[in-house]
mmJSON file of the N, C-alpha and C atoms, coordinates in Angstrom:
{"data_MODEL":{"atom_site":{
"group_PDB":["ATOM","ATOM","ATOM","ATOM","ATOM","ATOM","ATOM","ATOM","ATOM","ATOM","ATOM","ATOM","ATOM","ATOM","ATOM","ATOM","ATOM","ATOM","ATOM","ATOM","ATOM","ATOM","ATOM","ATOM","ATOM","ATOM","ATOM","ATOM","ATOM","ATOM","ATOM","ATOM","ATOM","ATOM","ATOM","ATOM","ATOM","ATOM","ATOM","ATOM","ATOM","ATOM","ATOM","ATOM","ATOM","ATOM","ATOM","ATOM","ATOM","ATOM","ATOM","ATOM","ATOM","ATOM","ATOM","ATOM","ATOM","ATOM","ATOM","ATOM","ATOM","ATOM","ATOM","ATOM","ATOM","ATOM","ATOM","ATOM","ATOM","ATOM","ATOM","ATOM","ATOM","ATOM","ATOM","ATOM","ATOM","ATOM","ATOM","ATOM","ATOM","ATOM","ATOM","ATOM","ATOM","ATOM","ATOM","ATOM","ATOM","ATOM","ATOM","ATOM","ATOM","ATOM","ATOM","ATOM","ATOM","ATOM","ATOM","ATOM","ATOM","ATOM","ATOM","ATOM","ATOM","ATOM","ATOM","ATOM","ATOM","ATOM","ATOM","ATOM","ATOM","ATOM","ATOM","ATOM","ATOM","ATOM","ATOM","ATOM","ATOM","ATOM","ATOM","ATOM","ATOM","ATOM","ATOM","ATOM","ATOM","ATOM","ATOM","ATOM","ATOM","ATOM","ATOM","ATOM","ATOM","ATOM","ATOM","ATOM","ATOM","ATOM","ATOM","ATOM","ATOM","ATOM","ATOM","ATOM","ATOM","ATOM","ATOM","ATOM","ATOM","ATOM","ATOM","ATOM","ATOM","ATOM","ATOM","ATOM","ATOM","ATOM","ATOM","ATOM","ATOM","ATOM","ATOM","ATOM","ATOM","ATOM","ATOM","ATOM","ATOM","ATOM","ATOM","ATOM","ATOM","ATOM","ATOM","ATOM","ATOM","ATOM","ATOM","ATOM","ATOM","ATOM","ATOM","ATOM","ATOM","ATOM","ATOM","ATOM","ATOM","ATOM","ATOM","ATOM","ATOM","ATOM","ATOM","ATOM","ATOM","ATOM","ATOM","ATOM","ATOM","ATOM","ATOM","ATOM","ATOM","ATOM","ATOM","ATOM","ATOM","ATOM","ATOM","ATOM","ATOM","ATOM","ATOM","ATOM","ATOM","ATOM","ATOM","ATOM","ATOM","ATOM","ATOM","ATOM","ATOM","ATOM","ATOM","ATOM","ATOM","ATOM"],
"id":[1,2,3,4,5,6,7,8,9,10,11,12,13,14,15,16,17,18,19,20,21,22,23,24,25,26,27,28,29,30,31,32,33,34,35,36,37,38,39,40,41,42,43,44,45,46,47,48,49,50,51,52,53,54,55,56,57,58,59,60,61,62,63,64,65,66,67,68,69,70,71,72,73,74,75,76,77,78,79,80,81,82,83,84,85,86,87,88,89,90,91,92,93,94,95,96,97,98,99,100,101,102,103,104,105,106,107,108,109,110,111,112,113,114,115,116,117,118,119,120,121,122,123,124,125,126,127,128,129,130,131,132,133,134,135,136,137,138,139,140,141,142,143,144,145,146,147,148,149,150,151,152,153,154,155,156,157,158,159,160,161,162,163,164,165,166,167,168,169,170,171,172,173,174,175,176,177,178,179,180,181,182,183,184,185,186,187,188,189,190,191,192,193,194,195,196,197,198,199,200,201,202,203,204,205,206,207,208,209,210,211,212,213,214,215,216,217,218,219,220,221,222,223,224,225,226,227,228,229,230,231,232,233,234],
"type_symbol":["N","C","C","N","C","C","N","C","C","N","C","C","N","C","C","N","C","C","N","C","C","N","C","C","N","C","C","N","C","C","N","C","C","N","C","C","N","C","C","N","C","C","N","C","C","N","C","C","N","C","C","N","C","C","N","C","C","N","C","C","N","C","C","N","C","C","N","C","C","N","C","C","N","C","C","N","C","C","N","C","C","N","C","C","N","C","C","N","C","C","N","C","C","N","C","C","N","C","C","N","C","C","N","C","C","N","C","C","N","C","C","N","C","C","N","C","C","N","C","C","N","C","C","N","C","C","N","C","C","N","C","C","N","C","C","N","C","C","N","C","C","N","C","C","N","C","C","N","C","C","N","C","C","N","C","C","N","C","C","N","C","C","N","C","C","N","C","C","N","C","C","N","C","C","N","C","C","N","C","C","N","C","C","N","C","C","N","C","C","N","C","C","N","C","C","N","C","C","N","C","C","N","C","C","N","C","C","N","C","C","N","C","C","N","C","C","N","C","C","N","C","C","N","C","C","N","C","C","N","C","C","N","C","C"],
"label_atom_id":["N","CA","C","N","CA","C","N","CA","C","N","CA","C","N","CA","C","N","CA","C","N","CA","C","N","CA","C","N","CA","C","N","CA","C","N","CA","C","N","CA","C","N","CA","C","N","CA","C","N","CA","C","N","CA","C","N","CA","C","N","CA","C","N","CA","C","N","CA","C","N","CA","C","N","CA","C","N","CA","C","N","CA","C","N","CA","C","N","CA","C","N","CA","C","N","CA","C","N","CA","C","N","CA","C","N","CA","C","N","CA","C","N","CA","C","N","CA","C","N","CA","C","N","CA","C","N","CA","C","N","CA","C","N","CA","C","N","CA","C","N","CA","C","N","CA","C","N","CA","C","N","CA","C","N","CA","C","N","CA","C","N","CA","C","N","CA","C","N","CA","C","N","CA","C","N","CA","C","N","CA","C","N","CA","C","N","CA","C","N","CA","C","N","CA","C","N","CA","C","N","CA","C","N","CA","C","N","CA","C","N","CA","C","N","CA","C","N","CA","C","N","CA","C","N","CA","C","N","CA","C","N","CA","C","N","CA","C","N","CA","C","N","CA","C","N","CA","C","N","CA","C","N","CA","C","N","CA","C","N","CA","C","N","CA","C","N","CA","C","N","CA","C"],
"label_alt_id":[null,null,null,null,null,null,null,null,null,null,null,null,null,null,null,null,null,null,null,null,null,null,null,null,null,null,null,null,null,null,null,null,null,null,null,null,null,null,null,null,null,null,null,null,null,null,null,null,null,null,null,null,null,null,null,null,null,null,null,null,null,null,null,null,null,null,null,null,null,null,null,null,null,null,null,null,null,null,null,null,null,null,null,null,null,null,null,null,null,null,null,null,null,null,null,null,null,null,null,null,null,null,null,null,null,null,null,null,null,null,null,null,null,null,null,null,null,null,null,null,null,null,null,null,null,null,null,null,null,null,null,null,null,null,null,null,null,null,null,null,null,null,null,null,null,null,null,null,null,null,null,null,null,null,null,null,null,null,null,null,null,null,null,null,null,null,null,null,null,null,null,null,null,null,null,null,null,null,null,null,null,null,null,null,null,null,null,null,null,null,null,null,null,null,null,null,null,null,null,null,null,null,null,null,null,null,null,null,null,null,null,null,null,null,null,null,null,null,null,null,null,null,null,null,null,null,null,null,null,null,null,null,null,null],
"label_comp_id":["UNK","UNK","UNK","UNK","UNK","UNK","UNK","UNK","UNK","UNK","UNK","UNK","UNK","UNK","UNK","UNK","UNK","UNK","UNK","UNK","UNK","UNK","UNK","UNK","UNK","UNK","UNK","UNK","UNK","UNK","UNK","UNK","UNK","UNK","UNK","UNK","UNK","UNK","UNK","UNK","UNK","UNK","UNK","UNK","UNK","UNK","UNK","UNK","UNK","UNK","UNK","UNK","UNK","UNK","UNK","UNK","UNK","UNK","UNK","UNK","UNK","UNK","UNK","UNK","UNK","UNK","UNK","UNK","UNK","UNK","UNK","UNK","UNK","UNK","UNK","UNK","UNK","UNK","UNK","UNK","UNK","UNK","UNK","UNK","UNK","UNK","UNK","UNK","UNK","UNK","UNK","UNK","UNK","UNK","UNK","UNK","UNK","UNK","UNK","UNK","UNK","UNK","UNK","UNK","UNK","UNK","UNK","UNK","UNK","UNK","UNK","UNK","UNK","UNK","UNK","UNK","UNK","UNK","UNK","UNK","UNK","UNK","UNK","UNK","UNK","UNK","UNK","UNK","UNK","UNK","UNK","UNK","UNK","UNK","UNK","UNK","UNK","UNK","UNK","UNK","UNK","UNK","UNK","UNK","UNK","UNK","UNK","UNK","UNK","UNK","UNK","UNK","UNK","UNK","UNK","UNK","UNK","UNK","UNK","UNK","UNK","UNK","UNK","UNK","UNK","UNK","UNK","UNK","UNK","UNK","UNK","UNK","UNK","UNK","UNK","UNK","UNK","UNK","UNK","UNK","UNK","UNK","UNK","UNK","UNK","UNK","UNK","UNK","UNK","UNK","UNK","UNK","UNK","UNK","UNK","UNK","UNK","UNK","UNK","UNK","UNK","UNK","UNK","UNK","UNK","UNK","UNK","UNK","UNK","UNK","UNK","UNK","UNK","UNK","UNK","UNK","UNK","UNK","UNK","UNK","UNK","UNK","UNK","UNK","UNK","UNK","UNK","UNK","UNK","UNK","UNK","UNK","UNK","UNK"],
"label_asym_id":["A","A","A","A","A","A","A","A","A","A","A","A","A","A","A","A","A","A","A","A","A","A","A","A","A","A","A","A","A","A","A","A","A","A","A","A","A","A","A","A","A","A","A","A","A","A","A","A","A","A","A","A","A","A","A","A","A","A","A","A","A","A","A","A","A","A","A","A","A","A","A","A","A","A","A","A","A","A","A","A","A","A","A","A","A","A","A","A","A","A","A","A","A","A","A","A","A","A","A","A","A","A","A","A","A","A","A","A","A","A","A","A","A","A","A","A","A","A","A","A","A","A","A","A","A","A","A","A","A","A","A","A","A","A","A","A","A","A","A","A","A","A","A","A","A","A","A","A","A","A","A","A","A","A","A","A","A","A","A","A","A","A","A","A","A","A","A","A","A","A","A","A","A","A","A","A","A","A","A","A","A","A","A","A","A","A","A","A","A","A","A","A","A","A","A","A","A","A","A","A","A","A","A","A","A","A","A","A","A","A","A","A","A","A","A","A","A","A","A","A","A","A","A","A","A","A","A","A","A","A","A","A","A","A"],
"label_entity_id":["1","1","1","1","1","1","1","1","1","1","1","1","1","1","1","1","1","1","1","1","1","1","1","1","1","1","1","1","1","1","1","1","1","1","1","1","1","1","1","1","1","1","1","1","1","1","1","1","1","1","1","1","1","1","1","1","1","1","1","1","1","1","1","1","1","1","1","1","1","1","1","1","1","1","1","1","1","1","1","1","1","1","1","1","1","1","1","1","1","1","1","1","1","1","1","1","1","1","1","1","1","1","1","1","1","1","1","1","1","1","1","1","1","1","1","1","1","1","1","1","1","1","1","1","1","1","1","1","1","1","1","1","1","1","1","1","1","1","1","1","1","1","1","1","1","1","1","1","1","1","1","1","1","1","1","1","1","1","1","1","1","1","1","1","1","1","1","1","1","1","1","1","1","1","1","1","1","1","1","1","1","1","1","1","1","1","1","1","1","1","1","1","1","1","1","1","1","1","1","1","1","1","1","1","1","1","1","1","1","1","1","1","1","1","1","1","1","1","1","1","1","1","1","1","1","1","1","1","1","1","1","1","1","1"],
"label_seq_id":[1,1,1,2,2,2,3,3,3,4,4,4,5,5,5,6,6,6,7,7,7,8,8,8,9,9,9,10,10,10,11,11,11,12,12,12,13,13,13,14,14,14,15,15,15,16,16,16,17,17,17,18,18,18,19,19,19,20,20,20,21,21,21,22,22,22,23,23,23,24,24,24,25,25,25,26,26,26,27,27,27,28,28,28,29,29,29,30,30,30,31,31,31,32,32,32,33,33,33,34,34,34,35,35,35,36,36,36,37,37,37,38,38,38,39,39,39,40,40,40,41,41,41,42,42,42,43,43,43,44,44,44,45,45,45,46,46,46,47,47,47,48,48,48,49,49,49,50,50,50,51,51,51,52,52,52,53,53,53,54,54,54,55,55,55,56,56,56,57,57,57,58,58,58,59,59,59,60,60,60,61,61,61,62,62,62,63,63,63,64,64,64,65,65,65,66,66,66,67,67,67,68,68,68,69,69,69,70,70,70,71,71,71,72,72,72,73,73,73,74,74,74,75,75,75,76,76,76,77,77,77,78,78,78],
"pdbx_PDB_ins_code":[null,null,null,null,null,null,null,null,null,null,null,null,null,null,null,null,null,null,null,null,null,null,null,null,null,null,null,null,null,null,null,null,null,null,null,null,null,null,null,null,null,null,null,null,null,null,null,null,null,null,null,null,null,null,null,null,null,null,null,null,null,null,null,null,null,null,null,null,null,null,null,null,null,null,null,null,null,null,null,null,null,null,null,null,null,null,null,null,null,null,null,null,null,null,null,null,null,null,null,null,null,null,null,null,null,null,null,null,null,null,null,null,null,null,null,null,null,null,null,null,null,null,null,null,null,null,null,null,null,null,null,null,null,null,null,null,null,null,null,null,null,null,null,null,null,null,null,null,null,null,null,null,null,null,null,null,null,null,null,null,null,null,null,null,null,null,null,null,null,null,null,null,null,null,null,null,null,null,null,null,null,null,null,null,null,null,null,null,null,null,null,null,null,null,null,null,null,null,null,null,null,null,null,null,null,null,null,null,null,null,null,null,null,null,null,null,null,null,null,null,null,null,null,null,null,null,null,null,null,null,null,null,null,null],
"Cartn_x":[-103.363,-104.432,-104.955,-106.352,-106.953,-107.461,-106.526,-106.371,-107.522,-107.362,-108.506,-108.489,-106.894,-107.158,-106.155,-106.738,-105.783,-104.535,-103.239,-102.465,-101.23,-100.231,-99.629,-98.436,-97.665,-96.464,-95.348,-94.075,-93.061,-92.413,-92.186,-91.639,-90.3,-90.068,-88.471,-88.664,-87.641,-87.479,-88.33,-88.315,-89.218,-90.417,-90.898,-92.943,-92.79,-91.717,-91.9,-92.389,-92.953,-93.188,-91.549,-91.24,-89.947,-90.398,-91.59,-91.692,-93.674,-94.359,-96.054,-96.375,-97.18,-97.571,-99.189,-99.0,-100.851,-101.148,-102.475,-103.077,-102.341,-101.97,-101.245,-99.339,-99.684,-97.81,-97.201,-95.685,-95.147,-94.434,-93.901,-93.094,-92.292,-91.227,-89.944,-90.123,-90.096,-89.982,-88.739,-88.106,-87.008,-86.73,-87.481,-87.578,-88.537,-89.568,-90.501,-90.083,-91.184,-91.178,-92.044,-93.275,-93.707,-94.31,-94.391,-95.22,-95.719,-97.286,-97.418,-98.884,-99.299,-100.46,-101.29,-102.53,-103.117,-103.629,-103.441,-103.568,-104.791,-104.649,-105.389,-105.566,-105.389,-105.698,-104.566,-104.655,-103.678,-102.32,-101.483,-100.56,-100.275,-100.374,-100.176,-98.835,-98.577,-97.162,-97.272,-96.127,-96.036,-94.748,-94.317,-93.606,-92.962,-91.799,-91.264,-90.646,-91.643,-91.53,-90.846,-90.415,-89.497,-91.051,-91.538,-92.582,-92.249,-92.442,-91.795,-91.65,-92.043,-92.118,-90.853,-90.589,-89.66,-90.14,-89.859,-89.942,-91.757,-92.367,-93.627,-93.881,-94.833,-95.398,-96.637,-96.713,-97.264,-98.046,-99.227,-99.961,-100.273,-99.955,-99.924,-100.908,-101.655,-102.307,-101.92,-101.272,-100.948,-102.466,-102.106,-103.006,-103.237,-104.763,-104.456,-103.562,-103.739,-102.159,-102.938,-101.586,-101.488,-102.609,-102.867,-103.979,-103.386,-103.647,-103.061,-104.249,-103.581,-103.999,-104.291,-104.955,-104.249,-104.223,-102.869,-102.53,-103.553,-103.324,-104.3,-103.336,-103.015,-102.743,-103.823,-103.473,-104.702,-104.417,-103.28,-102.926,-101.449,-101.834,-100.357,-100.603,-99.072,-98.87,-97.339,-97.346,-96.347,-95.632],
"Cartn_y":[26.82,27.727,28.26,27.872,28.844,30.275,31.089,32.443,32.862,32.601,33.278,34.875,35.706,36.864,37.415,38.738,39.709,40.38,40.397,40.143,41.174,42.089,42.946,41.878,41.722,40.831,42.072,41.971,42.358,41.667,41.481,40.387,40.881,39.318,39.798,39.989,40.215,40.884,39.56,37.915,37.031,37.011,37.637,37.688,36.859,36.148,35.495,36.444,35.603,36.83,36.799,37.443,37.866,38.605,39.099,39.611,39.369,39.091,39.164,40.229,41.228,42.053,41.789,41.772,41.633,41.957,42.122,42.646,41.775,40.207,39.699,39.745,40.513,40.656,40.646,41.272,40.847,39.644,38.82,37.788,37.678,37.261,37.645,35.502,35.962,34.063,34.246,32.471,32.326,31.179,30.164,29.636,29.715,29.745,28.977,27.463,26.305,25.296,24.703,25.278,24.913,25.732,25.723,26.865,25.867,26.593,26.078,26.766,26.582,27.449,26.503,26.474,25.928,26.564,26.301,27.712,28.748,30.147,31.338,31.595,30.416,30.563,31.934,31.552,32.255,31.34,32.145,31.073,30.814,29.783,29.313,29.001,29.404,29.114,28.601,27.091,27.045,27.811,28.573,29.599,28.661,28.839,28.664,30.657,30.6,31.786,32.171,33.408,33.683,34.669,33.968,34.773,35.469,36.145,36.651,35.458,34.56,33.17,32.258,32.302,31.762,31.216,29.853,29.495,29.17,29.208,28.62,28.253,27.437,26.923,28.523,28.967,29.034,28.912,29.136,28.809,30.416,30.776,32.048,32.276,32.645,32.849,34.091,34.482,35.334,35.787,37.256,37.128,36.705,36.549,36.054,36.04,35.407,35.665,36.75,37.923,38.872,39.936,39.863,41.285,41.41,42.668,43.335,42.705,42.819,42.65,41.974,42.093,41.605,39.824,39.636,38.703,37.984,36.449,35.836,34.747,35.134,34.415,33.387,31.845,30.978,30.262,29.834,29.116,29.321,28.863,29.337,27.987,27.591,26.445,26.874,27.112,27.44,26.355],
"Cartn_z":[17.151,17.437,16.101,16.152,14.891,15.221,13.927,14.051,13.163,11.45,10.994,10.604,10.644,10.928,9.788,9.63,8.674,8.913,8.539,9.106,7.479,7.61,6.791,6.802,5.815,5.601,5.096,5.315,4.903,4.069,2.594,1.844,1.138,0.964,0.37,-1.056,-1.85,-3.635,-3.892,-3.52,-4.726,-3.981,-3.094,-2.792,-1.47,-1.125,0.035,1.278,2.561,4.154,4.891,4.922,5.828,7.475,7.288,8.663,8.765,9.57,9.854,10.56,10.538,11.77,11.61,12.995,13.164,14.508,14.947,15.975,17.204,16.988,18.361,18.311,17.356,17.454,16.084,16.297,14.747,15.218,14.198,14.016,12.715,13.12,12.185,11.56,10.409,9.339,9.702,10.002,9.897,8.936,8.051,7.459,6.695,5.242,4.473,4.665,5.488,5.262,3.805,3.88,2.096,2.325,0.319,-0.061,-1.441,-1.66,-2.51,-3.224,-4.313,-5.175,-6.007,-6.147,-6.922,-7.99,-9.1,-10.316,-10.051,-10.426,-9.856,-8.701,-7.459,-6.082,-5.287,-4.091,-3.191,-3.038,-2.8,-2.514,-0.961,-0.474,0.439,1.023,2.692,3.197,4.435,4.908,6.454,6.623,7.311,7.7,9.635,9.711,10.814,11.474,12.512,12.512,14.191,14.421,16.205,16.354,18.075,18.587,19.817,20.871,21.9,23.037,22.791,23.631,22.821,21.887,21.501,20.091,19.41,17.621,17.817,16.387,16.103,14.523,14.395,13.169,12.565,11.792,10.947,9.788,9.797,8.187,7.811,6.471,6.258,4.829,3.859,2.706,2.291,1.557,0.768,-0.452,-0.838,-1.88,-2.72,-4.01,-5.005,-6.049,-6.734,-8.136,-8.614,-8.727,-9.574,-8.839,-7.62,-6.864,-5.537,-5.493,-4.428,-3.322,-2.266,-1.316,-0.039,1.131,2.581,2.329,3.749,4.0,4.919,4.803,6.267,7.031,8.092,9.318,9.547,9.207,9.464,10.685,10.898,12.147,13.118,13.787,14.272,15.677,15.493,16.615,17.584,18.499,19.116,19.974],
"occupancy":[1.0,1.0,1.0,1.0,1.0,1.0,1.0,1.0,1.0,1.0,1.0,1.0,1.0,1.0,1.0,1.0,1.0,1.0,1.0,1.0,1.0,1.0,1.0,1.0,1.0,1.0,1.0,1.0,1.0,1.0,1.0,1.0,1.0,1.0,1.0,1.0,1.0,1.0,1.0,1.0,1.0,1.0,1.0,1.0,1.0,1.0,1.0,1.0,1.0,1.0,1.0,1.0,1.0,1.0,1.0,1.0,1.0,1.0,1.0,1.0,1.0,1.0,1.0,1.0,1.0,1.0,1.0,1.0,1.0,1.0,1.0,1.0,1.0,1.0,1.0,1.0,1.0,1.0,1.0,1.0,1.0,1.0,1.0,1.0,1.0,1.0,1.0,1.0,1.0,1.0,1.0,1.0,1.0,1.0,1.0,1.0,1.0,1.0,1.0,1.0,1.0,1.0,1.0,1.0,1.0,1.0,1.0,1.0,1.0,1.0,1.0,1.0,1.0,1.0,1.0,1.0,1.0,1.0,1.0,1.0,1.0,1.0,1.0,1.0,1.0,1.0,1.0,1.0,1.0,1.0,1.0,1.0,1.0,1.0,1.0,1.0,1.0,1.0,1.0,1.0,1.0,1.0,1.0,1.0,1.0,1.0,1.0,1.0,1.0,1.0,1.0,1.0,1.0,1.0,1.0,1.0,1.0,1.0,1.0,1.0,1.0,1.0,1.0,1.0,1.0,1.0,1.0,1.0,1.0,1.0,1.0,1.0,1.0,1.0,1.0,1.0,1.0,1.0,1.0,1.0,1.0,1.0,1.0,1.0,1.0,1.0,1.0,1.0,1.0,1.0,1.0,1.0,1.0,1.0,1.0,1.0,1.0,1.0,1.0,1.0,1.0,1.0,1.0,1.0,1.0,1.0,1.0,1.0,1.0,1.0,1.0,1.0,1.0,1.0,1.0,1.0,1.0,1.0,1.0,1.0,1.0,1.0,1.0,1.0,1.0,1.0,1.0,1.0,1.0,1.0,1.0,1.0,1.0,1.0],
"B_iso_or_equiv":[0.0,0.0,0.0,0.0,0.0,0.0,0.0,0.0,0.0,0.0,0.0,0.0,0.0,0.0,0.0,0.0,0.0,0.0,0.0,0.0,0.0,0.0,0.0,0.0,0.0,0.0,0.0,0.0,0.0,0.0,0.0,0.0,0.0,0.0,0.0,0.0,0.0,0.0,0.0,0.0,0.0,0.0,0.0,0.0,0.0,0.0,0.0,0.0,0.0,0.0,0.0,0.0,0.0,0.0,0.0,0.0,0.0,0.0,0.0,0.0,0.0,0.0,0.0,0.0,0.0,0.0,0.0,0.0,0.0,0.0,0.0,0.0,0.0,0.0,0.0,0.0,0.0,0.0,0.0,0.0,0.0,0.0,0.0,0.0,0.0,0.0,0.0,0.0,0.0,0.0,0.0,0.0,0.0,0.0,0.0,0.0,0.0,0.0,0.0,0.0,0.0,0.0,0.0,0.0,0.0,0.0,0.0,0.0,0.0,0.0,0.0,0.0,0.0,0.0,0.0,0.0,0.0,0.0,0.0,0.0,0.0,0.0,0.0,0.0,0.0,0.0,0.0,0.0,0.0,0.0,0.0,0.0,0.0,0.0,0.0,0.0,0.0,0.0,0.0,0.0,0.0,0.0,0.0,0.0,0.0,0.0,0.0,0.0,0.0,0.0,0.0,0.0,0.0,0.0,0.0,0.0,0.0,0.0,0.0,0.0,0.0,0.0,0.0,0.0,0.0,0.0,0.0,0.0,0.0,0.0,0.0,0.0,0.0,0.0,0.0,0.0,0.0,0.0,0.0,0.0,0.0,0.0,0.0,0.0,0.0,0.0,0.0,0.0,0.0,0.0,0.0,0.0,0.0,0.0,0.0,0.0,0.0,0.0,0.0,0.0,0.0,0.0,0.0,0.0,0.0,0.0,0.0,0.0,0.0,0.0,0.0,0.0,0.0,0.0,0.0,0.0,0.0,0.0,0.0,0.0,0.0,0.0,0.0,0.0,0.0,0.0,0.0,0.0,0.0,0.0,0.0,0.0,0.0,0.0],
"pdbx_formal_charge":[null,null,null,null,null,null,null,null,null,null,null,null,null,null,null,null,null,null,null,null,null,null,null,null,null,null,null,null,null,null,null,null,null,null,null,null,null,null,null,null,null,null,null,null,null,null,null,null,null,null,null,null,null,null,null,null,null,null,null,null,null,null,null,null,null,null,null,null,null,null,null,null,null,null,null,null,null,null,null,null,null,null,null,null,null,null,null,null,null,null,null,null,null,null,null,null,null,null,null,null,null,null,null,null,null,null,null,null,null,null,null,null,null,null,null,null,null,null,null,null,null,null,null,null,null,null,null,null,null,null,null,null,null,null,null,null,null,null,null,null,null,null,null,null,null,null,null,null,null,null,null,null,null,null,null,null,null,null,null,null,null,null,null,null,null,null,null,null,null,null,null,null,null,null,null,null,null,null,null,null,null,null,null,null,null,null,null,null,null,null,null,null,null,null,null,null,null,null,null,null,null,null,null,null,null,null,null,null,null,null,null,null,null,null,null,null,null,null,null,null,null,null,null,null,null,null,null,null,null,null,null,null,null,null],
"auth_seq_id":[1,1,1,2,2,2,3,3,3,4,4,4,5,5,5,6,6,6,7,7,7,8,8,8,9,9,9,10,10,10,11,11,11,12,12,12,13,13,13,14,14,14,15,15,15,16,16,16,17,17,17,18,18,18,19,19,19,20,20,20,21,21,21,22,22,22,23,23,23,24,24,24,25,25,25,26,26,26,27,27,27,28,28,28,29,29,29,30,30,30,31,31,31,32,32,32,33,33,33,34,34,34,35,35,35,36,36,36,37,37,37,38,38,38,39,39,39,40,40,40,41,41,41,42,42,42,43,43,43,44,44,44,45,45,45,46,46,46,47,47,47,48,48,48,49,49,49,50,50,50,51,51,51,52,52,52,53,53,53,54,54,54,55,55,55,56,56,56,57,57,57,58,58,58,59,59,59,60,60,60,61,61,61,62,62,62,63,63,63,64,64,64,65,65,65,66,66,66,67,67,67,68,68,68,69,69,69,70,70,70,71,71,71,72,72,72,73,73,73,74,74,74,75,75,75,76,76,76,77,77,77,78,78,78],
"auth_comp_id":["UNK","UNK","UNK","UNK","UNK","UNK","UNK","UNK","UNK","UNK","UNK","UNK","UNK","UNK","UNK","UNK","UNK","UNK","UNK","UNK","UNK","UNK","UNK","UNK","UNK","UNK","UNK","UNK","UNK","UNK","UNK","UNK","UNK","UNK","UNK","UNK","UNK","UNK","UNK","UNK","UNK","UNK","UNK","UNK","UNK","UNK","UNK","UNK","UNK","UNK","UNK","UNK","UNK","UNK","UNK","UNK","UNK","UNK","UNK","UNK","UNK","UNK","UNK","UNK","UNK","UNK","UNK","UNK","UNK","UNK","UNK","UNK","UNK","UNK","UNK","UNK","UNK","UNK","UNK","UNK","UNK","UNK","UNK","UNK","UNK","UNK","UNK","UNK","UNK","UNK","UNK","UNK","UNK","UNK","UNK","UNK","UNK","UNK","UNK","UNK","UNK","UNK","UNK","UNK","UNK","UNK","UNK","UNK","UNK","UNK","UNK","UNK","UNK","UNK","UNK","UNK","UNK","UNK","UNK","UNK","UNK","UNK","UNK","UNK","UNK","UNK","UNK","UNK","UNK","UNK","UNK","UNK","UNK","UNK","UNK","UNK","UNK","UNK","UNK","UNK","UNK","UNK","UNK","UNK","UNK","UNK","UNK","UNK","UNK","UNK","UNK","UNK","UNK","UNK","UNK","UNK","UNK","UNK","UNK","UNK","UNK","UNK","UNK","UNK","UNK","UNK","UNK","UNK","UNK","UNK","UNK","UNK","UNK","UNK","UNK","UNK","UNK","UNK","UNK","UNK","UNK","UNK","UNK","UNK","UNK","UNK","UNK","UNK","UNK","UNK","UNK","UNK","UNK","UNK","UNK","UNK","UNK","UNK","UNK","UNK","UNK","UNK","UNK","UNK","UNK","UNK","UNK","UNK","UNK","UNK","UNK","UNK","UNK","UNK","UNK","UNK","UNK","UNK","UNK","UNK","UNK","UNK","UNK","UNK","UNK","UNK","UNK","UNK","UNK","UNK","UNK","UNK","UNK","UNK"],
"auth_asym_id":["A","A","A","A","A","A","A","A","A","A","A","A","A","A","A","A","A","A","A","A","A","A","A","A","A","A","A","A","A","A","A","A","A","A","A","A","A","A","A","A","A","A","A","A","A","A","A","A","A","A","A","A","A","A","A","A","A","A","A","A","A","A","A","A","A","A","A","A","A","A","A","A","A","A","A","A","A","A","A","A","A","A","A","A","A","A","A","A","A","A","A","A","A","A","A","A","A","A","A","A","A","A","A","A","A","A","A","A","A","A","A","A","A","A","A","A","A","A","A","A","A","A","A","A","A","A","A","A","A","A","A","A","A","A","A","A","A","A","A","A","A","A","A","A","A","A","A","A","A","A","A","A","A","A","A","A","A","A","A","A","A","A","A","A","A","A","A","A","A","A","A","A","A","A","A","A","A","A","A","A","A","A","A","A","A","A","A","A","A","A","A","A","A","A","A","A","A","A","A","A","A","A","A","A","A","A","A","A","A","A","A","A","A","A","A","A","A","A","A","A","A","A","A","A","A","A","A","A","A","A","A","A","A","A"],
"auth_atom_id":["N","CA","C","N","CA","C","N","CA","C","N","CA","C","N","CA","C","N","CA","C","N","CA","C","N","CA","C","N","CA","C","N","CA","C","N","CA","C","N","CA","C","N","CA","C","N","CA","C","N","CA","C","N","CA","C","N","CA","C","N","CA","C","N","CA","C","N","CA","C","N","CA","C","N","CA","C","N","CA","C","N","CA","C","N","CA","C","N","CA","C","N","CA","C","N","CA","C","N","CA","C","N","CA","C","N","CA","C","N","CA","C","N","CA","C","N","CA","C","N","CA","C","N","CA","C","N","CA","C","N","CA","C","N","CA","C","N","CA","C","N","CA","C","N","CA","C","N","CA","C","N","CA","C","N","CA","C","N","CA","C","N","CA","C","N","CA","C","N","CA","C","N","CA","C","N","CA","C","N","CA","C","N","CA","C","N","CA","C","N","CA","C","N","CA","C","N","CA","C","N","CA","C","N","CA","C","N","CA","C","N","CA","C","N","CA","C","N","CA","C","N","CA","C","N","CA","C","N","CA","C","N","CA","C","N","CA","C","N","CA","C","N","CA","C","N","CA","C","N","CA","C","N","CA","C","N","CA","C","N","CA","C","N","CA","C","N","CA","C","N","CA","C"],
"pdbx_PDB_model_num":[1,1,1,1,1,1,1,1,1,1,1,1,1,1,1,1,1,1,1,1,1,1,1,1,1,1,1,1,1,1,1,1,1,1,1,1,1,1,1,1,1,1,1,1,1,1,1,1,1,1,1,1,1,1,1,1,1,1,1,1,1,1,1,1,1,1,1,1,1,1,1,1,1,1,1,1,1,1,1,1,1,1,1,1,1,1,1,1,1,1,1,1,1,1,1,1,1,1,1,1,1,1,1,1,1,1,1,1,1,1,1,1,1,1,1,1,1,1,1,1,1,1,1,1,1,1,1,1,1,1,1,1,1,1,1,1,1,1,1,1,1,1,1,1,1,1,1,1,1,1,1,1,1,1,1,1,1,1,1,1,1,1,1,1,1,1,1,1,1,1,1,1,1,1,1,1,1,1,1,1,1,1,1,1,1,1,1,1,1,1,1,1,1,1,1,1,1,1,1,1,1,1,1,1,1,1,1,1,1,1,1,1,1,1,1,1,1,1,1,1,1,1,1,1,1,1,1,1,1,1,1,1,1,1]
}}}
């Protein structure tokens, strides 16, 4: 499902998402499957994440390098 939406992350001490909250729910990461950055960009994550239905895929965008600011929930496959 394309989400498209803004979305607060809880991260651990190295910048990874450990927890998503967003307008359709929080979801707890139970894995980073990849992550990855293209220089100055955002860094990008597929996240294996627990939803109240049970496990899902994730696509997550973090902010740019080195600026504060919101997360994006791009997809989500359950």
């Amino acid at each position: 499902m394309l989400m498209d939406e803004t979305v607060s992350a809880e991260t651990t001490p190295t910048g990874r998402p450990a927890q998503i909250n967003g307008p359709h729910g929080c979801y707890r990461v139970r894995r980073v499957l990849e992550e990855w950055q293209a220089p100055g960009q955002a860094r990008f994550y597929r996240l294996q994440v627990v939803t109240p239905d049970g496990s899902a895929i994730a696509e997550v965008v973090g902010p740019r390098a080195a600026e504060p600011g919101p997360w994006t929930l791009r997809r989500m496959w359950t």
